[in-house]
ZATOR-623066 format. One record per residue (C-alpha): residue number from 1; residue in three letters; x, y, z. Coordinates in pm, 1 decimal. Layout:
// ZATOR-623066
  resi  resn        px        py        pz
   NUM   ALA         X         Y         Z
...
***
This chain:
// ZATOR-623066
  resi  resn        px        py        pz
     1   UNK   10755.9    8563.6   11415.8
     2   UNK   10608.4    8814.3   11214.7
     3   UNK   10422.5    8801.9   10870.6
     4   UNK   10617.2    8617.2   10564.9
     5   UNK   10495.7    8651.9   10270.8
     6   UNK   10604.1    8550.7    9955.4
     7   UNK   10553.4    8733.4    9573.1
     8   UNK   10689.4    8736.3    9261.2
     9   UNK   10955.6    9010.8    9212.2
    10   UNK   10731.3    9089.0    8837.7
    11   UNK   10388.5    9128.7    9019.1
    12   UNK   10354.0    9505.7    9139.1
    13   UNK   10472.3    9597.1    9499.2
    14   UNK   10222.3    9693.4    9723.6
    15   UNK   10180.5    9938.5   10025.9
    16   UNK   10122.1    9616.5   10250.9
    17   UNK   10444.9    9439.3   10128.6
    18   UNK   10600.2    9542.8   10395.3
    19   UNK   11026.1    9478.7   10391.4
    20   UNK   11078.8    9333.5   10010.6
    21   UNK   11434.9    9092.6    9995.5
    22   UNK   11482.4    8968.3    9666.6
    23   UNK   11625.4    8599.5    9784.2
    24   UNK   11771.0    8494.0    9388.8
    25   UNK   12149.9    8496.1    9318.2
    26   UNK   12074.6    8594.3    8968.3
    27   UNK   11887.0    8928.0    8877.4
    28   UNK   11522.1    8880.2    8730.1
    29   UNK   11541.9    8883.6    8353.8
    30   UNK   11411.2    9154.4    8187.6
    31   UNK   11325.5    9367.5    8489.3
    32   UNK   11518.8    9725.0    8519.2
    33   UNK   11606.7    9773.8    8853.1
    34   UNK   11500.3   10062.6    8889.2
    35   UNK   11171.7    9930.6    8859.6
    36   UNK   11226.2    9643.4    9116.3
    37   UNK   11106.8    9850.2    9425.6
    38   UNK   11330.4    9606.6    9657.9
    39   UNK   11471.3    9705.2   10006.3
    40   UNK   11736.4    9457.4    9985.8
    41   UNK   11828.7    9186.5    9739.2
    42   UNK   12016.9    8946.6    9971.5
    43   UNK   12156.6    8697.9    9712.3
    44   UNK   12382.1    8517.2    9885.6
    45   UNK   12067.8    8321.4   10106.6
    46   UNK   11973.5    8191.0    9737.0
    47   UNK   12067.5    7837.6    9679.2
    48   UNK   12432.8    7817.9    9520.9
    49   UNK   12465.8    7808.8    9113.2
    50   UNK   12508.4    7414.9    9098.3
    51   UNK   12170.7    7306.1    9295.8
    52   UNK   12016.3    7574.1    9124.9
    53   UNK   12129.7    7420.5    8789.2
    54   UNK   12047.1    7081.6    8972.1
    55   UNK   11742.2    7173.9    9024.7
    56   UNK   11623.1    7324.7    8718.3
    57   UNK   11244.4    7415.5    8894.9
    58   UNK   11182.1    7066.2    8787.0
    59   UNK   10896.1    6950.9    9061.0
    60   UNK   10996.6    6586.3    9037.3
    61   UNK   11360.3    6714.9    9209.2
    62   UNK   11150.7    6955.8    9444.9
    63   UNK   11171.2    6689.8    9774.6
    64   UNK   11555.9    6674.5    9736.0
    65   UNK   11581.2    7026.1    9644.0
    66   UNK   11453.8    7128.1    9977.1
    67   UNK   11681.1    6867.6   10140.8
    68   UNK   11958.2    7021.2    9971.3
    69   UNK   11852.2    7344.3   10006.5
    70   UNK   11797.1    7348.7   10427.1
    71   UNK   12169.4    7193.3   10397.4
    72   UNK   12301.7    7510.4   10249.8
    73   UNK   12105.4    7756.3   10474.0
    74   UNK   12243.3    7581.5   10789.1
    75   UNK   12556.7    7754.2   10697.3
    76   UNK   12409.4    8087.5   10620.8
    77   UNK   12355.9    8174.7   10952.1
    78   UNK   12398.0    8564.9   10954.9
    79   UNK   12171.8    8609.6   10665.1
    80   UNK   11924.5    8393.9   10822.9
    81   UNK   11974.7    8612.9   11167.1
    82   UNK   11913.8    8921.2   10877.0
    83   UNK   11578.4    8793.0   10764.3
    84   UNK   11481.3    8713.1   11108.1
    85   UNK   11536.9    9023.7   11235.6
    86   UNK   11375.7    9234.1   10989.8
    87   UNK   11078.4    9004.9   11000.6
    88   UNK   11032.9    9102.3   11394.8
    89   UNK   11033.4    9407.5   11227.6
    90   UNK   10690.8    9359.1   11046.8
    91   UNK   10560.0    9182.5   10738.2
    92   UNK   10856.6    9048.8   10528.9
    93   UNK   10799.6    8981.4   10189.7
    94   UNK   11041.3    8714.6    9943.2
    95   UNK   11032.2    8764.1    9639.6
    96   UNK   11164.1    8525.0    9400.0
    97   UNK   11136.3    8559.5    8998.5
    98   UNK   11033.1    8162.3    8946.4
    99   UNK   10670.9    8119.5    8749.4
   100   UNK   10632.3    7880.0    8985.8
   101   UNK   10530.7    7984.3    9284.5
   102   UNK   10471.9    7670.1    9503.2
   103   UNK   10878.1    7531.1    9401.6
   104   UNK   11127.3    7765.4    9434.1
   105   UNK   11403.2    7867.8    9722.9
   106   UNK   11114.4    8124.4    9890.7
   107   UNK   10926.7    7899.8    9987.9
   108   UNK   11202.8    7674.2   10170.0
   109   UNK   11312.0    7992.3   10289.9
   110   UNK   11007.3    8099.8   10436.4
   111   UNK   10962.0    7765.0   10597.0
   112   UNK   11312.8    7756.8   10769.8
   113   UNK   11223.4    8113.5   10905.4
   114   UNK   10902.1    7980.4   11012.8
   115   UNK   11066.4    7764.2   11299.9
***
């Protein structure tokens, strides 16, 4: 597997970025698209509205979040094959709008296209 990386979508792109998905079902706030400098925003891989809401980036839910999370990916299997693909590619890059960057859906992402 090839490079996965993982940014937020507000921090500048850069040349070695690579492929950028934006993995969120909602657009960033406050960020013009046209500014975004995405390749594809794939927002139907981002965890659905309820265990979003569930989750509310609280790290105390972050264990079950993943749990619940990896549930919902193993029936999102042609987005997965998308990301997998493009990530043979070369260096992939998720970016997610969370200020959090150690608990969000990236990096359960990048983990289930790790193995």
């Amino acid at each position: 597997m090839s490079d996965i990386r993982l940014k937020r979508i507000y921090e500048p792109a850069a040349a070695n970025d690579g492929t950028r998905v934006l993995v969120d079902r909602l657009w960033p706030r406050g960020l013009p698209k046209s500014k975004a400098e995405i390749d594809l925003w794939l927002k139907e891989i981002a965890p659905s509205g309820a265990l979003r809401q569930w989750f509310g980036h609280d790290p105390r839910r972050w264990s079950e979040f993943r749990k619940r999370y990896k549930a919902e990916l193993a029936s999102a299997s042609e987005e997965l094959k998308r990301l997998r693909h493009l990530a043979r590619q070369g260096r992939l890059t998720l970016l997610y709008g969370a200020r959090d960057g150690e608990h969000n859906q990236a990096v359960v992402l990048k983990e289930v296209l790790s193995h």
